[in-house]
C-alpha positions in Angstrom: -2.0 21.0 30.0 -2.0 22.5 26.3 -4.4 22.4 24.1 -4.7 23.3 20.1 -6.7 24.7 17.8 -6.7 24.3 14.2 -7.8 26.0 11.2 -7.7 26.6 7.8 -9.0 23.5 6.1 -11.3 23.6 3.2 -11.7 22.4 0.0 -9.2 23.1 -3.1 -8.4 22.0 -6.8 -5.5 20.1 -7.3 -2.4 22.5 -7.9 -3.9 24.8 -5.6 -2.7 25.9 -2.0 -3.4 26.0 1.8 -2.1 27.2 4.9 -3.4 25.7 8.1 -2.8 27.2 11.7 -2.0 25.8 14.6 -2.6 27.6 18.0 -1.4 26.2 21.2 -2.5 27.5 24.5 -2.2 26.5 28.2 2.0 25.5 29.4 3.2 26.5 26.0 6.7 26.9 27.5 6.5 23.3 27.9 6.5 22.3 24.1 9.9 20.9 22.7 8.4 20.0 19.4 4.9 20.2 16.8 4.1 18.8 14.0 1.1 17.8 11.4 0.0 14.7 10.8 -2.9 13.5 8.6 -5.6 10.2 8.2 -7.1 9.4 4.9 -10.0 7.5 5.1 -8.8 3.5 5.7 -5.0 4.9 6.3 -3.1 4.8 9.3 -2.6 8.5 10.9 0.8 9.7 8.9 3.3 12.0 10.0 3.2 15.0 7.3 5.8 17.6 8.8 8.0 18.0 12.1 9.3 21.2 14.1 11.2 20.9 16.9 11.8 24.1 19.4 15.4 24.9 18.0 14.2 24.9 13.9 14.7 21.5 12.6 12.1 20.8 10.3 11.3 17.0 9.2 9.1 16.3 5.8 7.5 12.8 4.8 8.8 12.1 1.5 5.7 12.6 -0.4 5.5 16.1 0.8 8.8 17.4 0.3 9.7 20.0 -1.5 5.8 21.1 -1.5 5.2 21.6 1.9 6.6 24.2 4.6 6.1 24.1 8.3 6.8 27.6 10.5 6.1 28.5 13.9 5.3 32.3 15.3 6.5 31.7 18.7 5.1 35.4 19.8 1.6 33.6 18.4 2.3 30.1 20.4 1.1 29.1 16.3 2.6 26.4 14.1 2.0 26.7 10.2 1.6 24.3 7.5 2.2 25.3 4.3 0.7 23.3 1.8 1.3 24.4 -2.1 0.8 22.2 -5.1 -2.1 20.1 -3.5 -2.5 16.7 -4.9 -5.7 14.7 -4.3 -4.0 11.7 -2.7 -3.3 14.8 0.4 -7.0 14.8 0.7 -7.0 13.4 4.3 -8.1 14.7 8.0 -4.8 17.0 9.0 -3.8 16.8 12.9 -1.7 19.2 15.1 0.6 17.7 17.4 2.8 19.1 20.6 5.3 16.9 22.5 6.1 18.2 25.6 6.3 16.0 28.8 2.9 14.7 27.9 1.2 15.3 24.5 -1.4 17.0 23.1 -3.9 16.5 19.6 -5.9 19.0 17.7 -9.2 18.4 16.6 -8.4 17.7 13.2 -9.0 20.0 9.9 -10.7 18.9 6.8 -8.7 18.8 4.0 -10.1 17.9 0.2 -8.4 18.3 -3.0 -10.3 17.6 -5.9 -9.4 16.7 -9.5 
């Protein structure tokens, strides 16, 4: 079993930045890939960023080039990097670990105003 923790959400201004954590406990050796995904209210659950256990990284197009996923595998912890927050990102964000089953965080608040 693994579970996750997130945190890290809050409110921001638009423009501003966040970094949300990830920590994964449990058969952590287990993981081949995380990621982040995120629900705005009356939206499907998106995929927002992608990191498999050798270092490819996979962005949604409306996040590139603002967003950065990382992973401290000493930590077990997956990062999200969020800079140059737009309100439309204002959604619930999710961790995610594949491994032969799959595991969900609770979900983070995450609110960018205007």
């Amino acid at each position: 079993q693994v579970q996750l923790v997130e945190s890290g959400g809050g409110l921001v201004q638009a423009g501003g930045s966040l970094r949300l954590s990830c920590a994964a406990s449990g058969s952590t050796f287990r993981i081949y890939a995380m990621g982040w995904y995120r629900q705005a209210p009356g939206k499907q659950r998106e995929l927002v960023a992608t990191i498999s256990s050798g270092g490819s990284t996979n962005y949604a197009d409306s996040v590139k080039g603002r967003f950065t996923i990382s992973r401290d595998n000493a930590k077990n912890t997956v990062y999200l990097q969020m800079n140059s927050l737009k309100p439309e990102d204002t959604a619930v964000y999710y961790c995610n670990a594949k491994y032969v089953y799959e595991a969900w965080g609770q979900g983070t608040q995450v609110t960018v105003s205007s």
